[in-house]
N, CA, C and O atoms as a MOPAC input file, in Angstrom:
PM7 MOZYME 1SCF
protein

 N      0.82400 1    -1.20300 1     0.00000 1
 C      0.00000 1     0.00000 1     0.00000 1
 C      0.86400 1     1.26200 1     0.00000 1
 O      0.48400 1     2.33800 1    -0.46200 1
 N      2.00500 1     1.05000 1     0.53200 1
 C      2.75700 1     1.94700 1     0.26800 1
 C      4.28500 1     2.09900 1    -0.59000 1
 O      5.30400 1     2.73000 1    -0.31000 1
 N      3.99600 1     1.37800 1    -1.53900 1
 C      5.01400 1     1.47800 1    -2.71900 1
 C      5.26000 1     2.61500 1    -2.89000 1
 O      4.65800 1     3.45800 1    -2.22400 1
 N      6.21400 1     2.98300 1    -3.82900 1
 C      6.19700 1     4.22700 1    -4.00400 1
 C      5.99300 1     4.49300 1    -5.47100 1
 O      5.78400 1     5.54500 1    -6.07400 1
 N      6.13400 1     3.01000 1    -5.95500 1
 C      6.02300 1     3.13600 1    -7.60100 1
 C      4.57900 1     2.48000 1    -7.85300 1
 O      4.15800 1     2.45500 1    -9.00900 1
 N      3.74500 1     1.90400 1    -6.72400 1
 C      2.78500 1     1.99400 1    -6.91600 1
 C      1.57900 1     2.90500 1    -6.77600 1
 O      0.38800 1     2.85300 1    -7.08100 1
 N      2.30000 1     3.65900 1    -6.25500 1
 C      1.69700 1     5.48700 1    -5.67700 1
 C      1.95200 1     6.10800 1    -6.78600 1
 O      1.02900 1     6.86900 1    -7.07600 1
 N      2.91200 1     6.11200 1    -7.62400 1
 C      3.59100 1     7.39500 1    -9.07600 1
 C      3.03100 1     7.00200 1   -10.07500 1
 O      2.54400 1     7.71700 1   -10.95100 1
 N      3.05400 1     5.45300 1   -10.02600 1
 C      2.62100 1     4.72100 1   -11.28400 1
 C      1.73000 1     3.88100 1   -11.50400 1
 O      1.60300 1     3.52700 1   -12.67600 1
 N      0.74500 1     3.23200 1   -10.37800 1
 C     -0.36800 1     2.99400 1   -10.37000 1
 C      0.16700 1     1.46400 1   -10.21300 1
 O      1.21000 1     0.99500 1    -9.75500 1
 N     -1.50200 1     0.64200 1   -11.04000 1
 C     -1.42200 1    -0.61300 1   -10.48900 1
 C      0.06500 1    -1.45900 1   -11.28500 1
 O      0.83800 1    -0.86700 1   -12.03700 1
 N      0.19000 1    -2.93000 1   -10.89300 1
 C      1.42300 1    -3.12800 1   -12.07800 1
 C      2.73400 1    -2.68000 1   -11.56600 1
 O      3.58200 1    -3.57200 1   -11.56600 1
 N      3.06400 1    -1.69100 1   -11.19100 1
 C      4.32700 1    -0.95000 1   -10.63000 1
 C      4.83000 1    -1.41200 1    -9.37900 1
 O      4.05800 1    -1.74200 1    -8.47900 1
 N      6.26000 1    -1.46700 1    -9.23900 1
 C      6.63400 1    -1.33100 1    -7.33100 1
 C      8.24300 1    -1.62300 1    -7.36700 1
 O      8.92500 1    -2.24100 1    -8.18400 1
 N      8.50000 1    -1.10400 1    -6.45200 1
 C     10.10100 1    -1.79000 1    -5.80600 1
 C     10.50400 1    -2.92300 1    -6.28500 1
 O      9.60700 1    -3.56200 1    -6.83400 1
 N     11.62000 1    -3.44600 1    -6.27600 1
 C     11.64200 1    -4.85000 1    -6.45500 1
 C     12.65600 1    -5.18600 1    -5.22600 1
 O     13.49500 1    -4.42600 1    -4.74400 1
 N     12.37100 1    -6.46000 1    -4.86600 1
 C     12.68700 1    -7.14800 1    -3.75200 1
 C     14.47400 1    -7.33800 1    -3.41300 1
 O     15.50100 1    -7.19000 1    -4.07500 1
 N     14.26000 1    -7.60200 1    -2.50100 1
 C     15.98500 1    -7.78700 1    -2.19900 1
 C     16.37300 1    -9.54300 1    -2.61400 1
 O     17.54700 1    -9.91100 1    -2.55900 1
 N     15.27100 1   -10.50800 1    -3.01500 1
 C     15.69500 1   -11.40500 1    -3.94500 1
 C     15.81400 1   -11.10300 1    -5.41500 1
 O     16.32300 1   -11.85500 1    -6.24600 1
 N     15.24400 1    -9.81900 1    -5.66200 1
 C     15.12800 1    -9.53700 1    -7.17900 1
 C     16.79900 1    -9.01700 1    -7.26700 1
 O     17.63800 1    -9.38700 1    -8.08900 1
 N     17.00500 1    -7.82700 1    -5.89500 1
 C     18.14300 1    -7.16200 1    -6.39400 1
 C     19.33800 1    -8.55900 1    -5.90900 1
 O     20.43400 1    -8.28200 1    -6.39400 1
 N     19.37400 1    -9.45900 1    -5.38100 1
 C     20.39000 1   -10.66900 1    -5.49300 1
 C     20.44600 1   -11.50800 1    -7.02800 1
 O     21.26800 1   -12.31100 1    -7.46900 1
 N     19.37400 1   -11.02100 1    -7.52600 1
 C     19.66800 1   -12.30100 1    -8.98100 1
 C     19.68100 1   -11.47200 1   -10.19600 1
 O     19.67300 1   -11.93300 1   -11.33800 1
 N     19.70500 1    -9.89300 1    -9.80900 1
 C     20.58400 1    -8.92300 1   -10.98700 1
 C     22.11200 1    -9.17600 1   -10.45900 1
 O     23.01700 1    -9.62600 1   -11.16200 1
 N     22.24600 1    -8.72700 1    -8.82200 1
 C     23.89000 1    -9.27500 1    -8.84600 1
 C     24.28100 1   -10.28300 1    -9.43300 1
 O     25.26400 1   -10.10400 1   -10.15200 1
 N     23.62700 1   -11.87300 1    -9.36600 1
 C     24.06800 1   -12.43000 1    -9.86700 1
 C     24.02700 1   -12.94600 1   -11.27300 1
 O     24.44400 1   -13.98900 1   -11.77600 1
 N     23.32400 1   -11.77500 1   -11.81500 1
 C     24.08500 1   -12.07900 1   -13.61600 1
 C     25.13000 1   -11.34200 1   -13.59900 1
 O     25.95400 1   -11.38700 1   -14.51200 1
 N     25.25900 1   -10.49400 1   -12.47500 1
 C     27.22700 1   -10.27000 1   -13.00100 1
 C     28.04400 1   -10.99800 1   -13.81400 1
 O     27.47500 1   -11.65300 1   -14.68800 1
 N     29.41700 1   -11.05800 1   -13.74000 1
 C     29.96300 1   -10.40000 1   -12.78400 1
 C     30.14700 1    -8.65500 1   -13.64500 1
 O     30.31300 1    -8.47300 1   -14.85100 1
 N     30.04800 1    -7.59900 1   -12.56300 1
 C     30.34300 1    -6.18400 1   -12.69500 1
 C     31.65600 1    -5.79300 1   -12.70200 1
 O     32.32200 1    -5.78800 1   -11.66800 1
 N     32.08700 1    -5.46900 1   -13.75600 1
 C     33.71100 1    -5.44500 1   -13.51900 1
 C     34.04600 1    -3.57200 1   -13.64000 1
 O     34.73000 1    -2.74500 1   -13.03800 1
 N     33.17000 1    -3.59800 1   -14.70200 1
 C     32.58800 1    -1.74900 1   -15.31700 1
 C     31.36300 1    -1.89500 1   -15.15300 1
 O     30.56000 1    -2.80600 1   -14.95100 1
 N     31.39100 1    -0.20400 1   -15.35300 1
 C     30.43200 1     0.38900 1   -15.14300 1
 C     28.76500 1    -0.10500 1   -16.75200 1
 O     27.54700 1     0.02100 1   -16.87700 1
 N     29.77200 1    -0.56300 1   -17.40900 1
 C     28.40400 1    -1.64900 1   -18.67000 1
 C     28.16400 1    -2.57300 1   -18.00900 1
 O     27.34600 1    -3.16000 1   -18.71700 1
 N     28.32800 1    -3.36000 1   -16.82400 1
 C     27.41500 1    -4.05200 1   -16.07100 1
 C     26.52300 1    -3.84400 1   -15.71500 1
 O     25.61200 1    -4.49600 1   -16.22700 1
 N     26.09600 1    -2.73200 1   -14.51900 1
 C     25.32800 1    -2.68200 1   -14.14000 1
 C     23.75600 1    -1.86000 1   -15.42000 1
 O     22.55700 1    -2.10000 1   -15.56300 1
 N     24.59600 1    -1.04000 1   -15.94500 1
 C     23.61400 1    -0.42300 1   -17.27700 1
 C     23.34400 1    -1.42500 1   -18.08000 1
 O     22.32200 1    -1.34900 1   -18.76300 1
 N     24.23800 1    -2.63800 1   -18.18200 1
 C     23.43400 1    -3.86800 1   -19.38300 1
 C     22.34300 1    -4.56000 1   -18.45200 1
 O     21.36700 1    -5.09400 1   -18.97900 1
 N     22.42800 1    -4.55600 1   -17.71600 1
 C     21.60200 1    -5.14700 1   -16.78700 1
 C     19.88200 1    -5.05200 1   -17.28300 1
 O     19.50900 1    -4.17100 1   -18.05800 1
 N     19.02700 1    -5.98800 1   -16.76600 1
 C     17.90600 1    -5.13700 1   -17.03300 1
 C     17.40800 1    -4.42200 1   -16.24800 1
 O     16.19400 1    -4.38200 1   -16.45000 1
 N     17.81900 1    -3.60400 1   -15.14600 1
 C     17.03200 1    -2.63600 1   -14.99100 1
 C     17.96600 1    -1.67700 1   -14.98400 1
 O     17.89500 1    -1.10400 1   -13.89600 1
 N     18.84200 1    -1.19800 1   -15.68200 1
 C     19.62500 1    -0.08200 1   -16.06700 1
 C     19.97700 1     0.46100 1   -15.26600 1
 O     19.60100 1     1.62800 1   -15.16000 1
 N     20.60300 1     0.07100 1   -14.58800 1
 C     21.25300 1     1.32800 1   -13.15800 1
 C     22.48100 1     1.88200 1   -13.64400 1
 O     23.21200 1     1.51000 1   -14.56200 1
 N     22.57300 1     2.94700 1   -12.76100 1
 C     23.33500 1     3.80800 1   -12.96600 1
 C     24.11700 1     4.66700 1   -11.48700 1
 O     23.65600 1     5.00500 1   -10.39600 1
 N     25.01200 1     4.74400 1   -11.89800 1
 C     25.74000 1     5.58200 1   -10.35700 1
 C     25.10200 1     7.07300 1   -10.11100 1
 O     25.38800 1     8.19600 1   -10.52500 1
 N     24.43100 1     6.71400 1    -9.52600 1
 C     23.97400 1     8.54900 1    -9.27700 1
 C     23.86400 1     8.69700 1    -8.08700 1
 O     22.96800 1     9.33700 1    -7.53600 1
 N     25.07400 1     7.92000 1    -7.37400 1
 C     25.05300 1     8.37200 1    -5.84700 1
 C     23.91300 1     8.49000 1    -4.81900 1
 O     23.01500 1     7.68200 1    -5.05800 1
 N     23.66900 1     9.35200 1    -3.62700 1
 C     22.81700 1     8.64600 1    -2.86300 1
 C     22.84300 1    10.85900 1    -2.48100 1
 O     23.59800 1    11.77300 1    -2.81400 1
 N     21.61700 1    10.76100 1    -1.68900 1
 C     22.05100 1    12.14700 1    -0.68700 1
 C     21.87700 1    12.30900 1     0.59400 1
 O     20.70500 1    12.22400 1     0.96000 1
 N     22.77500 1    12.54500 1     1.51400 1
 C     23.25800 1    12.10000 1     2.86700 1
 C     22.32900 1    13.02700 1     3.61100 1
 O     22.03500 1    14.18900 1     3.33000 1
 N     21.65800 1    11.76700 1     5.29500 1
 C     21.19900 1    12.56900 1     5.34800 1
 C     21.22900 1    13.20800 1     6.74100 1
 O     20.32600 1    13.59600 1     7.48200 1
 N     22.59900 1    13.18800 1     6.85600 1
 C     22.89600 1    14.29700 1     7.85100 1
 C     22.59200 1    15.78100 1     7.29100 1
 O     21.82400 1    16.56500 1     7.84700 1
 N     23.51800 1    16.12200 1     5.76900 1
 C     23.34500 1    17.38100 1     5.64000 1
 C     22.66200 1    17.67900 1     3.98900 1
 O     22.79300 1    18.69200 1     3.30100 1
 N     21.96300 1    16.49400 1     3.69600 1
 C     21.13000 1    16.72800 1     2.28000 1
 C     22.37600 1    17.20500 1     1.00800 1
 O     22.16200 1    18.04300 1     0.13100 1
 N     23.55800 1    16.50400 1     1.17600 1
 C     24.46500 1    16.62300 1     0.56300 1
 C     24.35200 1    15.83700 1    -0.51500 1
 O     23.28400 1    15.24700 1    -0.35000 1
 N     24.93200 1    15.41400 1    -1.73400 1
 C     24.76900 1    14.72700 1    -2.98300 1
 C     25.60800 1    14.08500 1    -2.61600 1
 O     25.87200 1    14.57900 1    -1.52000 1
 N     26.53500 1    12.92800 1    -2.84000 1
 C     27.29600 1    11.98600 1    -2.58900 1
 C     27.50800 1    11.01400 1    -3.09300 1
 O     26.54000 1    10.25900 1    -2.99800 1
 N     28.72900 1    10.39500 1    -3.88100 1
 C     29.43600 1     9.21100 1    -4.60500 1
 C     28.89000 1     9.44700 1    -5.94500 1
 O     28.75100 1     8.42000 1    -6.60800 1
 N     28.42200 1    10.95200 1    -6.71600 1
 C     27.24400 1    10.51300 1    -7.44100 1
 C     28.70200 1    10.15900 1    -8.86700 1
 O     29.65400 1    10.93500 1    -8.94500 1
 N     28.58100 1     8.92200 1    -9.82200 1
 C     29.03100 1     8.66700 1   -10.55300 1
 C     29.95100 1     7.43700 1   -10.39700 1
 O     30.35000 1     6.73200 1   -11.32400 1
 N     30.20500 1     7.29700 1    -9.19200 1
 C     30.78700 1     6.44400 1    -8.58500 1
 C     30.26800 1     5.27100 1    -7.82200 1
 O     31.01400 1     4.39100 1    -7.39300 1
 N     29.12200 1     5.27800 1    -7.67900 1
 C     28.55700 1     4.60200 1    -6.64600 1
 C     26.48300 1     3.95600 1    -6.80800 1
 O     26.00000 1     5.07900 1    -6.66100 1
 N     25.86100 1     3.49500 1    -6.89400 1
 C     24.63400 1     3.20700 1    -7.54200 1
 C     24.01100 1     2.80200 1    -5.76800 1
 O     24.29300 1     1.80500 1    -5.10300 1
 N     23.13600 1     3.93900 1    -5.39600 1
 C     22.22500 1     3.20700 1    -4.48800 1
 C     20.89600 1     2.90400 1    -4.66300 1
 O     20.36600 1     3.69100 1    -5.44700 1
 N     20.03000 1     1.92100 1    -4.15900 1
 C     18.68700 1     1.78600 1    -4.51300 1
 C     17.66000 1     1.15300 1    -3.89300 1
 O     18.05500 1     0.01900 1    -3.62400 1
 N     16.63500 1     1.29500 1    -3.56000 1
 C     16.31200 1     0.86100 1    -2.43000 1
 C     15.61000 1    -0.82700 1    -2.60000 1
 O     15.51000 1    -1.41500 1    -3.67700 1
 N     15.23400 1    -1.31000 1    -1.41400 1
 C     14.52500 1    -2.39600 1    -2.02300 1
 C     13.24000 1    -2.25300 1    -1.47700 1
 O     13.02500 1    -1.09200 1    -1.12900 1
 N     12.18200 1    -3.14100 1    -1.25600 1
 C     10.94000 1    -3.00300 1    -0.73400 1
 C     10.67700 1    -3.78400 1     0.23500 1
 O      9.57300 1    -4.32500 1     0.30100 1
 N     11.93500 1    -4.05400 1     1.45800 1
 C     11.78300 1    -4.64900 1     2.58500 1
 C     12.49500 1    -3.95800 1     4.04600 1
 O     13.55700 1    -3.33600 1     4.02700 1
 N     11.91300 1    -4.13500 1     4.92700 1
 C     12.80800 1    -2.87100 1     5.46800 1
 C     13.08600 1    -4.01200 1     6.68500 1
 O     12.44200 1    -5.06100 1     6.72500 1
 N     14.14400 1    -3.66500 1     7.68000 1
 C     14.49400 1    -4.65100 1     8.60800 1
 C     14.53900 1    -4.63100 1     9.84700 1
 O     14.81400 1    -5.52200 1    10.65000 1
 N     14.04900 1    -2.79600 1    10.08600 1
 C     13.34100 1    -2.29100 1    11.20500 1
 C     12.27200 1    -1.10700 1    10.87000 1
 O     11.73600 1    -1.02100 1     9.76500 1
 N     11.99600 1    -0.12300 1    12.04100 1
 C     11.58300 1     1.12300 1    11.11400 1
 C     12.48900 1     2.13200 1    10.66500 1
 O     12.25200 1     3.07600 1     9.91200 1
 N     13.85100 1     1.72100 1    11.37900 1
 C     14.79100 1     2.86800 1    11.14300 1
 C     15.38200 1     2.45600 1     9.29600 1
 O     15.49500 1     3.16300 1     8.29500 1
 N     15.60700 1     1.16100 1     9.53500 1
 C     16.31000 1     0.81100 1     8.21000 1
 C     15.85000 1     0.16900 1     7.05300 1
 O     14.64000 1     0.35100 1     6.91900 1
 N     16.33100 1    -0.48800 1     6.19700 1
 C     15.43500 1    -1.07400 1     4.76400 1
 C     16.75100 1    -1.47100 1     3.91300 1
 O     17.85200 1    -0.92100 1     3.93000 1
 N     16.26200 1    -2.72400 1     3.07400 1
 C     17.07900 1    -3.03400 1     2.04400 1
 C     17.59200 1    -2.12500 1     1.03300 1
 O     17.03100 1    -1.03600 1     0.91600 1
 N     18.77700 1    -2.47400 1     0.13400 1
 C     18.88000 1    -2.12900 1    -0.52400 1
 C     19.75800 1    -2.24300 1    -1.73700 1
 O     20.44600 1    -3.21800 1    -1.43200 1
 N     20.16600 1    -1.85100 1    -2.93200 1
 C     21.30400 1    -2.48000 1    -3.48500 1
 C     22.24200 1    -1.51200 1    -4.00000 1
 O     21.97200 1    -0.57500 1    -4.75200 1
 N     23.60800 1    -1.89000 1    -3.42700 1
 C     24.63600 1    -0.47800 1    -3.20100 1
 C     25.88500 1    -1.18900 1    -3.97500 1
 O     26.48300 1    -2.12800 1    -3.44800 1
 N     26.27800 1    -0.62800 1    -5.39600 1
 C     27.33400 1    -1.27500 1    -6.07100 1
 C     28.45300 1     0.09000 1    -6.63900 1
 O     28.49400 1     1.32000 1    -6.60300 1
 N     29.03400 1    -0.74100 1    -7.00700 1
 C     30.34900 1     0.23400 1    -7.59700 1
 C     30.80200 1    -0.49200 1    -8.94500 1
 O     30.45300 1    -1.67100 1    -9.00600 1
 N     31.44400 1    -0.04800 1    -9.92300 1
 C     31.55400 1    -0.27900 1   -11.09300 1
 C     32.03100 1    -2.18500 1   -11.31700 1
 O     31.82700 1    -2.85700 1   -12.32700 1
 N     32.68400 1    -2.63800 1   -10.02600 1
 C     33.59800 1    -3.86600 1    -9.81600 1
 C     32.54800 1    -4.71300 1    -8.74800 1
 O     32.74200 1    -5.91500 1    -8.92900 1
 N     31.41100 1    -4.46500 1    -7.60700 1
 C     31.05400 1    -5.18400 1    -6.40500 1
 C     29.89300 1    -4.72100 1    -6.79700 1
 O     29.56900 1    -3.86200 1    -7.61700 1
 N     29.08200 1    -5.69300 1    -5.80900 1
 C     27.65900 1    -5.50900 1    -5.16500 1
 C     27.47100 1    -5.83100 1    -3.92700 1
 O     28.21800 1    -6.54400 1    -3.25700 1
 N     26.37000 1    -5.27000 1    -3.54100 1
 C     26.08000 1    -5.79500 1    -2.00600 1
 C     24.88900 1    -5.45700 1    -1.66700 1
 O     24.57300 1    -4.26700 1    -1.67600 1
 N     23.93400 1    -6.51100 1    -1.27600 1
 C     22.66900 1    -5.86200 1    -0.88600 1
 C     22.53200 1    -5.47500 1     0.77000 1
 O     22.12400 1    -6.40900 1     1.46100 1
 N     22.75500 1    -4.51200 1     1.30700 1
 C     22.96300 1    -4.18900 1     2.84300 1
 C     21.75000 1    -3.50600 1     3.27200 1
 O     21.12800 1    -3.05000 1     2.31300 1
 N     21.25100 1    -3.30500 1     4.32900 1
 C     19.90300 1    -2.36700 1     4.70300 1
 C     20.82200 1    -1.11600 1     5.91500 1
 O     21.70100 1    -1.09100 1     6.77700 1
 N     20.15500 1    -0.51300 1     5.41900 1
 C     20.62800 1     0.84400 1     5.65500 1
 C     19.38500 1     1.58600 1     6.02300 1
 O     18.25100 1     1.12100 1     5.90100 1
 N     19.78500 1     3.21400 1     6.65000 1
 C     19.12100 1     3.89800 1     7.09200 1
 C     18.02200 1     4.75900 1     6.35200 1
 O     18.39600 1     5.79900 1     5.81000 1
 N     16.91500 1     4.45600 1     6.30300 1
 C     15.94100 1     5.08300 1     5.82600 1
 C     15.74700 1     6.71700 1     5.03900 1
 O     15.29900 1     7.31000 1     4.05700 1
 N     16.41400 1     6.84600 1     6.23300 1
 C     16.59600 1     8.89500 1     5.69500 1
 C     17.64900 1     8.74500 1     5.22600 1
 O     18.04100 1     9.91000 1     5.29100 1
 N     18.76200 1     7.99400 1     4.61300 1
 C     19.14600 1     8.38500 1     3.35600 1
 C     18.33800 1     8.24800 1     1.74200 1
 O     17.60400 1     7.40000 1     1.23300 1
 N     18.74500 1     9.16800 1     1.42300 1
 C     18.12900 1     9.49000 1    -0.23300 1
 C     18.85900 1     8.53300 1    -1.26200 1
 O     19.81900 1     8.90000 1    -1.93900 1
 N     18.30100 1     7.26400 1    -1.30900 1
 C     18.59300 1     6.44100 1    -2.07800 1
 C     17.59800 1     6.70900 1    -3.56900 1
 O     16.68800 1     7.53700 1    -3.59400 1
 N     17.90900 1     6.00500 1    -4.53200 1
 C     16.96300 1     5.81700 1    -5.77800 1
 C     16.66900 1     5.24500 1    -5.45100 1
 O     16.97400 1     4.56300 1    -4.47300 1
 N     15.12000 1     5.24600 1    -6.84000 1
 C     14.09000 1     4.27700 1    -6.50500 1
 C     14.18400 1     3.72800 1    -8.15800 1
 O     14.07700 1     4.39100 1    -9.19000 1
 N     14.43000 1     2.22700 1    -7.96700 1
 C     14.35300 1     1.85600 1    -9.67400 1
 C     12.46100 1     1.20400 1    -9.73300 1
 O     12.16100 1     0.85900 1    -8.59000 1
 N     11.88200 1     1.10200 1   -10.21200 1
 C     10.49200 1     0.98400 1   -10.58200 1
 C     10.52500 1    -0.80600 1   -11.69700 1
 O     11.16800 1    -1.09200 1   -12.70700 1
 N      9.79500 1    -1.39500 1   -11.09500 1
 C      9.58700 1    -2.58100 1   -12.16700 1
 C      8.26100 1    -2.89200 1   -12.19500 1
 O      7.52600 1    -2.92500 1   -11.20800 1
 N      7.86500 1    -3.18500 1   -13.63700 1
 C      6.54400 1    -3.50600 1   -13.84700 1
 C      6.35300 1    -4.81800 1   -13.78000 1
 O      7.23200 1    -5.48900 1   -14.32000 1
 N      5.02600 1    -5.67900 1   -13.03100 1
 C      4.87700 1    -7.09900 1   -13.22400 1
 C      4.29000 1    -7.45700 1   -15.01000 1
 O      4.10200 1    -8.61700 1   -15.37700 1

């Protein structure tokens, strides 16, 4: 009920899961940055924005994104890579992660 891509984009739309974002890692391997963009859901490094001071951060360097499971109320999945790694870690909510959108 509270997607966020089912809120922007109606029915059909939403987050995708932190098993979804484990079995894009694993069509790796990511060595460059045409990994993660061949991918199918096209990511891209556009960094994250911090939210101590609403700063922009890693943007080009770094791909954050959220997932649609959270692991308290403070924190939530997510999938955080760099041109070479992945890692799906849950992290703090009030950071300004992307949101990638997948249709069923």
């Amino acid at each position: 009920a509270n997607d966020p891509c089912t809120i922007e984009l109606g029915s059909g739309w939403r987050v995708p899961t932190a098993t979804e974002w484990i079995n894009v890692d694993a069509a790796g391997p990511w060595t460059n940055w045409n990994g993660p963009w061949s991918s199918a859901l096209k990511l891209h490094g556009g960094g994250y924005l911090y939210s101590g001071d609403g700063g922009l951060y890693n943007r080009g360097g770094y791909g954050y994104f959220w997932g649609n499971q959270q692991s308290d109320n403070a924190n939530a999945s997510n999938l955080y890579f760099t041109s070479g790694t992945c890692y799906i870690p849950s992290n703090p909510k009030s950071s300004g992660y992307s949101v990638r959108c997948i249709k069923e």
